[in-house]
LUMFI-87807 format. One line per field, with one value per residue: residue in one letter; x, y, z of N, C-alpha, C, O, CB in turn; chain. Coordinates in Angstrom, 3 decimals. Each point is the difference from the previous one (the first is absolute). Glycine has a CB too. Example, Ala and Ser with C-alpha at 12.3 -4.5 7.8 and 13.67 -1.06 7.14 Angstrom:
REM LUMFI-87807
res = c(A, S) $
n.xx = c(13.190, 1.542) $
n.yy = c(-5.690, 2.223) $
n.zz = c(7.800, -1.966) $
ca.xx = c(-0.890, 0.820) $
ca.yy = c(1.190, 1.190) $
ca.zz = c(0.000, 0.060) $
c.xx = c(0.900, -0.770) $
c.yy = c(1.200, 1.090) $
c.zz = c(0.000, 0.730) $
o.xx = c(1.036, 0.509) $
o.yy = c(-0.019, 1.108) $
o.zz = c(0.665, 0.169) $
cb.xx = c(-2.928, 0.675) $
cb.yy = c(-1.154, -1.736) $
cb.zz = c(0.581, -2.314) $
chain = c(A, A) $
REM end
This chain:
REM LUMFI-87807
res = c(X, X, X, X, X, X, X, X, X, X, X, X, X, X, X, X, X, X, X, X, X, X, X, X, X, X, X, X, X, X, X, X, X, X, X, X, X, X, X, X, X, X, X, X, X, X, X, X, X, X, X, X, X, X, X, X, X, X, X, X, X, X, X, X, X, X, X, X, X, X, X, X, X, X, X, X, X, X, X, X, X, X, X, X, X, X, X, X, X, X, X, X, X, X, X, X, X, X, X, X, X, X, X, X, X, X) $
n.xx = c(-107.163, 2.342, 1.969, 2.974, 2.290, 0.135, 0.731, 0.746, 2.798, 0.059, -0.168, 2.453, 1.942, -1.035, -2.289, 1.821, 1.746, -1.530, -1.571, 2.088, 1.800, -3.429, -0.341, 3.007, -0.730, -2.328, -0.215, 2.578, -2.127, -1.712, 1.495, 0.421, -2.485, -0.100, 4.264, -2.488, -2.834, 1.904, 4.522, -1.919, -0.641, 1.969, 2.187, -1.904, -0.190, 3.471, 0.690, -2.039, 0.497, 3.001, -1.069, -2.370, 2.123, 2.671, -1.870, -0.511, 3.221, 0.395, -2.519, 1.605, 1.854, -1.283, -2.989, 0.717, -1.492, -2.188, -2.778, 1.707, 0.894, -3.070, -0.560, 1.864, -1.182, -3.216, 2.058, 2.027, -2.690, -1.555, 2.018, -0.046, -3.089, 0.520, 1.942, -2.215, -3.318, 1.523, 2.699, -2.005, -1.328, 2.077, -0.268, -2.902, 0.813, 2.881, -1.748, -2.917, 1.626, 0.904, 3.043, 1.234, 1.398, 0.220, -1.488, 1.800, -0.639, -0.955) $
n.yy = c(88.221, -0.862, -2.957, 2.125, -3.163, 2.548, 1.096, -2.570, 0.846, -2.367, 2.214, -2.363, 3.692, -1.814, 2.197, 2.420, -3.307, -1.134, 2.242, 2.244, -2.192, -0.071, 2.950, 0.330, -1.433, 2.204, 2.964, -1.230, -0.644, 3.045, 2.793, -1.934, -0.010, 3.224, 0.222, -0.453, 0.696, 2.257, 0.580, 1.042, -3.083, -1.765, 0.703, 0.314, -3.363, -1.109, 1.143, -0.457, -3.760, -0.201, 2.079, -2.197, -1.536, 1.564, 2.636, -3.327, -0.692, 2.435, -2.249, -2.526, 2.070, 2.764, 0.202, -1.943, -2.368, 0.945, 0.729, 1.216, -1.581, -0.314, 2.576, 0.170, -2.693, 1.748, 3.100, -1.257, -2.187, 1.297, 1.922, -2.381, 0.671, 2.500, 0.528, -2.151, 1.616, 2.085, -1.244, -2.101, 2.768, 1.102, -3.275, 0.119, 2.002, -0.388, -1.342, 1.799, 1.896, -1.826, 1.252, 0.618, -1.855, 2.535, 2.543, -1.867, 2.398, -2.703) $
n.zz = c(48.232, 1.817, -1.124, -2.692, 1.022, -0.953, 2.918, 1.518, 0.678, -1.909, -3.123, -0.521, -1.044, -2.534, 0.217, -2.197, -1.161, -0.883, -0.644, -0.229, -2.584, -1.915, 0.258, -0.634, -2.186, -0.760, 0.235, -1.531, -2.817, -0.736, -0.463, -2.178, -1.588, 0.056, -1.200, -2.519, 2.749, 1.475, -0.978, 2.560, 0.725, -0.381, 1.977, 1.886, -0.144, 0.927, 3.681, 0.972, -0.384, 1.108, 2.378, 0.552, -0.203, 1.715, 1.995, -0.780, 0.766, 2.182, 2.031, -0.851, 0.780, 1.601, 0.789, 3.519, -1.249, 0.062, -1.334, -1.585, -2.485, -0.213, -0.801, -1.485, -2.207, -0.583, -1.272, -1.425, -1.509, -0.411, -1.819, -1.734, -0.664, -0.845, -1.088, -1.704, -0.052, -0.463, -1.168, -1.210, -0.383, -2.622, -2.223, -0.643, -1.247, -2.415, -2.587, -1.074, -0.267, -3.203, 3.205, -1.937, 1.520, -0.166, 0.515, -3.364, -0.466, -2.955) $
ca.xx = c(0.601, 0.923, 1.100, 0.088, 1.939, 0.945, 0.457, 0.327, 1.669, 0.687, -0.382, 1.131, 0.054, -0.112, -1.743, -0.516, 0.691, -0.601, -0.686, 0.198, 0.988, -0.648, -0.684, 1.426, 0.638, -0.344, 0.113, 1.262, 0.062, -0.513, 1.002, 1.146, -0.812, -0.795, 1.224, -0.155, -1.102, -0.002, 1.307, 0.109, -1.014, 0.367, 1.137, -0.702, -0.624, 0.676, 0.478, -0.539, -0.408, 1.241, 0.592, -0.927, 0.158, 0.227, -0.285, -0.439, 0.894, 0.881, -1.056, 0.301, 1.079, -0.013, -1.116, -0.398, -1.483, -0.815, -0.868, 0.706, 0.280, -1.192, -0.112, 0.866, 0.380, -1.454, -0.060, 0.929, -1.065, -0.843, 0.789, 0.817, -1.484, -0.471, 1.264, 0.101, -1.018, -0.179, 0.462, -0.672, -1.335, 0.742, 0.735, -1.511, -0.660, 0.990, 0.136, -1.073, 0.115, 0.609, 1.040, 1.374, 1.536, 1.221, -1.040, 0.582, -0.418, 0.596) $
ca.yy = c(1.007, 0.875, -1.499, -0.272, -0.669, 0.955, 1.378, -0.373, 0.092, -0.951, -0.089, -0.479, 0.353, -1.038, -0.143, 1.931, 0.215, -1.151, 0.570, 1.310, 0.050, -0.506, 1.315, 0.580, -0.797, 0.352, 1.463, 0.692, -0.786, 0.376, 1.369, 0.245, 0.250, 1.413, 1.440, 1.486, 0.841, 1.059, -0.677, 1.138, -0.557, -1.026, 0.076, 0.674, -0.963, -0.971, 0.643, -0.014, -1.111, -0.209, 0.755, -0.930, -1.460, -0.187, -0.097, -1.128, -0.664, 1.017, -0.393, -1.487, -0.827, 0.336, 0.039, -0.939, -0.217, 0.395, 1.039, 1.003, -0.507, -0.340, 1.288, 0.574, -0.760, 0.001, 1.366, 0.058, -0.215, 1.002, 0.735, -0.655, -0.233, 1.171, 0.783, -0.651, 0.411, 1.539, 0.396, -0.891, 0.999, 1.562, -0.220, -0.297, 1.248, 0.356, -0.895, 0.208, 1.824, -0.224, 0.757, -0.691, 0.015, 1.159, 0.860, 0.379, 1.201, -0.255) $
ca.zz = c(-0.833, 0.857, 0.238, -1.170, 0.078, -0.961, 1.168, 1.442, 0.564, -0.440, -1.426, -0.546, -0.764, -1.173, -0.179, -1.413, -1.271, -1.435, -0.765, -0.411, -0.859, -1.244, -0.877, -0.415, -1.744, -0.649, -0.176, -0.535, -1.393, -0.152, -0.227, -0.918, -1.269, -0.312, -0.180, -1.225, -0.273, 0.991, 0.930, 1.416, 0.749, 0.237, 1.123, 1.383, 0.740, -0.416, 1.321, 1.055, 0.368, 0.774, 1.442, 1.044, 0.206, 1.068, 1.367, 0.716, 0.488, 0.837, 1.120, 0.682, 1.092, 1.171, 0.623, 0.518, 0.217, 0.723, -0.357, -0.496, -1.352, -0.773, -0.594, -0.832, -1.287, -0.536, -0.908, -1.320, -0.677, -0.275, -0.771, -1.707, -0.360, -0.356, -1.291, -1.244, -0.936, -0.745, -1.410, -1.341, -0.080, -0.602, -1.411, -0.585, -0.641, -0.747, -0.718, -0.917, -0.375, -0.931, -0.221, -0.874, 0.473, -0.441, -0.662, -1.399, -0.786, -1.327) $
c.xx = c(1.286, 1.432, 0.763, 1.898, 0.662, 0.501, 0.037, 1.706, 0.621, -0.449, 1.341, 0.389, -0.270, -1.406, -0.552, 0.822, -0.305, -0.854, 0.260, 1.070, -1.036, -0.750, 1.098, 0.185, -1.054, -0.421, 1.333, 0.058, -0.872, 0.342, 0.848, -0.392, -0.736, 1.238, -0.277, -1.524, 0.348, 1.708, -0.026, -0.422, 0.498, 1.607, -0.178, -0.734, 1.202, 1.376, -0.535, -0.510, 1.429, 0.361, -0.765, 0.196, 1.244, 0.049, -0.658, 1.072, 0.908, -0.977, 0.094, 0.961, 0.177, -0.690, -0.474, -1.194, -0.992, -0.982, 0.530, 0.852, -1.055, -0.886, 0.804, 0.544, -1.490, 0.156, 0.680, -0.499, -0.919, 0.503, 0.727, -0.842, -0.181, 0.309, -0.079, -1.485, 0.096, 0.925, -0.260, -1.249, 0.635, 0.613, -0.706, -0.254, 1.244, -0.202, -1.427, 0.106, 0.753, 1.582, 1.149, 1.100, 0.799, -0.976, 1.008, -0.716, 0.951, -1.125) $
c.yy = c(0.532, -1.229, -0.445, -0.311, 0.645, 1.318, -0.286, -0.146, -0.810, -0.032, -0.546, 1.313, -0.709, 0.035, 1.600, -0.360, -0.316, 0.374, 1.347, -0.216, -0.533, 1.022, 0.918, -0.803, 0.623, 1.329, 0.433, -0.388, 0.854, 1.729, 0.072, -0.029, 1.371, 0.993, 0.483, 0.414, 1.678, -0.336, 0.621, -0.885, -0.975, -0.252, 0.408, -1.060, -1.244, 0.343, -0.033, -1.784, -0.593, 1.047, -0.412, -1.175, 0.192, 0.776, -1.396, -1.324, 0.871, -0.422, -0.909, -0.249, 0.720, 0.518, -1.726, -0.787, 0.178, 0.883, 1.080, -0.057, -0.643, 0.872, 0.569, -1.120, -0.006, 1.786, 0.617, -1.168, 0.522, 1.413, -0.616, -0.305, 1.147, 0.797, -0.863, -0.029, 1.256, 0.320, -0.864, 0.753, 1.376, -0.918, -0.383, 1.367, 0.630, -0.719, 0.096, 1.015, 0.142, 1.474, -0.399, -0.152, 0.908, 0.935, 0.449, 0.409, -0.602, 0.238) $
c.zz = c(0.625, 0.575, -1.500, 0.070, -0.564, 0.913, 1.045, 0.130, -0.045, -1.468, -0.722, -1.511, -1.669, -0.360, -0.869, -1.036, -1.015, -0.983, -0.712, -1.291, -1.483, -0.596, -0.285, -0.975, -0.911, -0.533, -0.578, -1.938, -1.055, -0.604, -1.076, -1.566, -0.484, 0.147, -1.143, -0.089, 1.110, 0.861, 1.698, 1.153, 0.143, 1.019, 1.227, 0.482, 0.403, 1.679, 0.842, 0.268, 0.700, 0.961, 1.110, 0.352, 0.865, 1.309, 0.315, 0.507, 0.798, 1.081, -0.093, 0.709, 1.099, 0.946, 0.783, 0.023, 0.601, -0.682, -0.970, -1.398, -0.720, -0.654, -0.758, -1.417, -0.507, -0.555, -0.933, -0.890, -0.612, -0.821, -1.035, -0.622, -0.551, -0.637, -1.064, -1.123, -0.717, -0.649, -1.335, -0.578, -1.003, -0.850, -1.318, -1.016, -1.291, -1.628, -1.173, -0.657, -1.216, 0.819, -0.707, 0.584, -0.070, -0.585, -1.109, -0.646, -1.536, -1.041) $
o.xx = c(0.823, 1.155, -0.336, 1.014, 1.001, 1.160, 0.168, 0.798, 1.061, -0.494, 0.522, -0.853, -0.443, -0.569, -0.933, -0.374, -0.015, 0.248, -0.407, -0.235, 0.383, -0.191, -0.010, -0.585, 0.301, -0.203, 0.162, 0.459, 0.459, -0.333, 0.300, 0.377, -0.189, -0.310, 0.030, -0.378, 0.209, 0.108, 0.126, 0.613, 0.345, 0.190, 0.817, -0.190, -0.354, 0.690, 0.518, -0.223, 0.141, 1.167, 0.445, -0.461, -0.172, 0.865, 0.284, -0.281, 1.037, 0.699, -0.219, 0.183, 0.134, 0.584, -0.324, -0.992, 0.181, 0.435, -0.321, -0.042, 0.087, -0.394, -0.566, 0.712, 0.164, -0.330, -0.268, 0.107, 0.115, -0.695, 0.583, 0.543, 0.153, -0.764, 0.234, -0.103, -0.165, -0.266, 0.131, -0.140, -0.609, 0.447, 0.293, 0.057, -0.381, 0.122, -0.006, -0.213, -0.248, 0.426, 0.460, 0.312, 0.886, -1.193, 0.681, -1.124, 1.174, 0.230) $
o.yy = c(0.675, 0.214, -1.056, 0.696, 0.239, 0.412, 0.998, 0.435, 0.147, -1.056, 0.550, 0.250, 0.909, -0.464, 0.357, 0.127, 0.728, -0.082, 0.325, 0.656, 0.306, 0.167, 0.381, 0.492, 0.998, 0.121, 1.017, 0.595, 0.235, 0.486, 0.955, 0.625, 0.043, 1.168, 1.219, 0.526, 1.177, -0.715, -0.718, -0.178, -0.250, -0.748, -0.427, -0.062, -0.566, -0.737, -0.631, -0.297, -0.041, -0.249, -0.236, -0.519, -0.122, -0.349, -0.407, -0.870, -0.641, -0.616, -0.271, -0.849, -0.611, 0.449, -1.057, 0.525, 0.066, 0.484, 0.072, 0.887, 0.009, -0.313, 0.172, 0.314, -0.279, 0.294, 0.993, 0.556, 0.130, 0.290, 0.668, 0.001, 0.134, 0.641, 0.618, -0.078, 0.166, 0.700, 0.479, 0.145, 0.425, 0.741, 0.095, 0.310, 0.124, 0.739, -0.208, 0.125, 1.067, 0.833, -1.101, 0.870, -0.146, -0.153, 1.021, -0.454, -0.092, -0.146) $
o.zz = c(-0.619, 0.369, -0.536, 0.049, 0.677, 0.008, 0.701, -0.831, 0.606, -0.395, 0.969, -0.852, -0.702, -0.989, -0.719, -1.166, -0.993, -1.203, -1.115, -1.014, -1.130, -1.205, -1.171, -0.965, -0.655, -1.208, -0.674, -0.975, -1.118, -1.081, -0.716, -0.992, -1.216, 0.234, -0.167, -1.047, -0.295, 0.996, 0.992, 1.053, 1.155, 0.959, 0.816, 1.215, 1.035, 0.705, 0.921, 1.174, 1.222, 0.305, 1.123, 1.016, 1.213, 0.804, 1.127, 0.824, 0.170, 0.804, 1.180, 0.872, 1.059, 0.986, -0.542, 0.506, 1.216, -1.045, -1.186, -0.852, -1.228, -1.124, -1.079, -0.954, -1.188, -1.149, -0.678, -1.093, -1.219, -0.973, -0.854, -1.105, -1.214, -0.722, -1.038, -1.225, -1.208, -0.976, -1.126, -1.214, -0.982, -0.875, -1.192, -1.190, -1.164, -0.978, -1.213, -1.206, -0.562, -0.800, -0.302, 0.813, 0.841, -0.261, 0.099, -0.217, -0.359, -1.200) $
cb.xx = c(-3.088, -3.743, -1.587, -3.665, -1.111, -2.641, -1.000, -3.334, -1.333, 0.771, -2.389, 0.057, 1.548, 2.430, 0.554, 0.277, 1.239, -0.246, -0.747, -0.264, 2.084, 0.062, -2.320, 1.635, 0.629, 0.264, -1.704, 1.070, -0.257, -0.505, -0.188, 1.116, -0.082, -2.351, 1.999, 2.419, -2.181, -3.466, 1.663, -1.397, -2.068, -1.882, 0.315, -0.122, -2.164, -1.560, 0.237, -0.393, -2.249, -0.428, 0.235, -0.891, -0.897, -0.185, -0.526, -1.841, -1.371, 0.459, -1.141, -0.978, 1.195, 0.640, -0.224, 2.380, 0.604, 1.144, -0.626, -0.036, 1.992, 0.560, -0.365, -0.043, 2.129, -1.295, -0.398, 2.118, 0.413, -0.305, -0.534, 1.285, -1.034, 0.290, 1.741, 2.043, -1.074, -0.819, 1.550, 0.795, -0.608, 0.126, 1.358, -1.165, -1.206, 1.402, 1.630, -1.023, 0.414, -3.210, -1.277, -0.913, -0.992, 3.545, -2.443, 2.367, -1.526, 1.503) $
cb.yy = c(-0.079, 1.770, -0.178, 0.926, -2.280, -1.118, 0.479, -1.831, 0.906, -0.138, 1.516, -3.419, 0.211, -1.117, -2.079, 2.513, -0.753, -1.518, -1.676, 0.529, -0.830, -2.348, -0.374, 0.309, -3.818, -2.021, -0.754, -1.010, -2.742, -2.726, -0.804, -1.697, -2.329, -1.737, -1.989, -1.400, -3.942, 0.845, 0.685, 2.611, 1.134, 0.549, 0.770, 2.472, 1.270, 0.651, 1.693, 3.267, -0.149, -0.951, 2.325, 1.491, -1.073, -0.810, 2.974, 1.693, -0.920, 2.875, 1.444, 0.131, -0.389, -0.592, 3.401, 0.510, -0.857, -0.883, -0.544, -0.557, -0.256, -1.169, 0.011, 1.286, -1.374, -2.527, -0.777, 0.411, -1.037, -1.413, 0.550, -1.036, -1.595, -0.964, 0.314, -1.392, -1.389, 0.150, 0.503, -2.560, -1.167, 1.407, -0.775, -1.776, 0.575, -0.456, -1.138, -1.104, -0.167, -2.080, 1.866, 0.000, -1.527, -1.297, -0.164, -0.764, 2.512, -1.595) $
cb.zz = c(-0.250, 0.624, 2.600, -1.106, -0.751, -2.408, -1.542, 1.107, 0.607, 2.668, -0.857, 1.896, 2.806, 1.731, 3.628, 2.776, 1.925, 2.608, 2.403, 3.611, 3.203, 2.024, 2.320, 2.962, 1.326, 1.841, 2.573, 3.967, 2.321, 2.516, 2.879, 2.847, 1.783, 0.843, 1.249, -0.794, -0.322, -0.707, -3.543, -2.249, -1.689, -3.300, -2.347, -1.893, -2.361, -4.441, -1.658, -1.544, -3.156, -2.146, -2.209, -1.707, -3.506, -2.322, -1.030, -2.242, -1.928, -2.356, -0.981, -2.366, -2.670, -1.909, -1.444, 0.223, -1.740, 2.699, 3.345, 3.245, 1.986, 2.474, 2.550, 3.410, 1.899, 3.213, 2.161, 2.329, 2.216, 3.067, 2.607, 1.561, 2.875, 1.932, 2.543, 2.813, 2.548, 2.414, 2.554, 2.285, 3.921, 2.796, 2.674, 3.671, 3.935, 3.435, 3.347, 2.344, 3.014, -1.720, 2.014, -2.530, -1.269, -0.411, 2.010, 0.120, 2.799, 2.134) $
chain = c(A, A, A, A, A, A, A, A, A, A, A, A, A, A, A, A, A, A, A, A, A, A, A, A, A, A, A, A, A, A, A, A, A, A, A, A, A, A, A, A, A, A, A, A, A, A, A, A, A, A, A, A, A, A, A, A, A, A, A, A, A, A, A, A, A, A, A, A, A, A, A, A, A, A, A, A, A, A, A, A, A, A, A, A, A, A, A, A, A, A, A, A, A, A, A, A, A, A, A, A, A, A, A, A, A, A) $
REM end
């Protein structure tokens, strides 16, 4: 449990980017598709996924290999995962709740 190549010191960066930029796509794709249900949200996610992503390329290039960048690319992972469940979760819910887009008074 504790011998895991991905966080050891020759982890290769290519080994967070790849997976993380694919869940990034698809959370972003995902966002872009839910702007006319819930827009606020959806842009908050579409940001925060692209700012995680690129800290994860800001730590490939100037965090030295090793443990320390191996960690820190598994917890910005883990934070692009997690912002993309729960604000999908709040757009979910937005979406059942029937809110309205505008509030026209007519």
């Amino acid at each position: 449990m504790r011998n895991q190549p991905a966080l050891g010191a020759n982890a290769g960066a290519a080994r967070w980017l790849i997976p993380s930029g694919i869940t990034g796509a698809v959370a972003v794709v995902l966002f872009a598709l839910s702007i006319p249900i819930a827009p606020a949200v959806a842009w908050i996610g579409i940001a925060l996924q692209v700012g995680l992503f690129v800290a994860m390329c800001i730590t490939a290039g100037f965090v030295r290999p090793g443990r320390y960048r191996s960690f820190t690319f598994a917890w910005l992972t883990i934070a692009m995962a997690a912002t993309a469940l729960v604000l999908l979760i709040v757009i979910l819910v937005i979406a059942w709740a029937g809110v309205p887009q505008s509030a026209s008074v007519g």
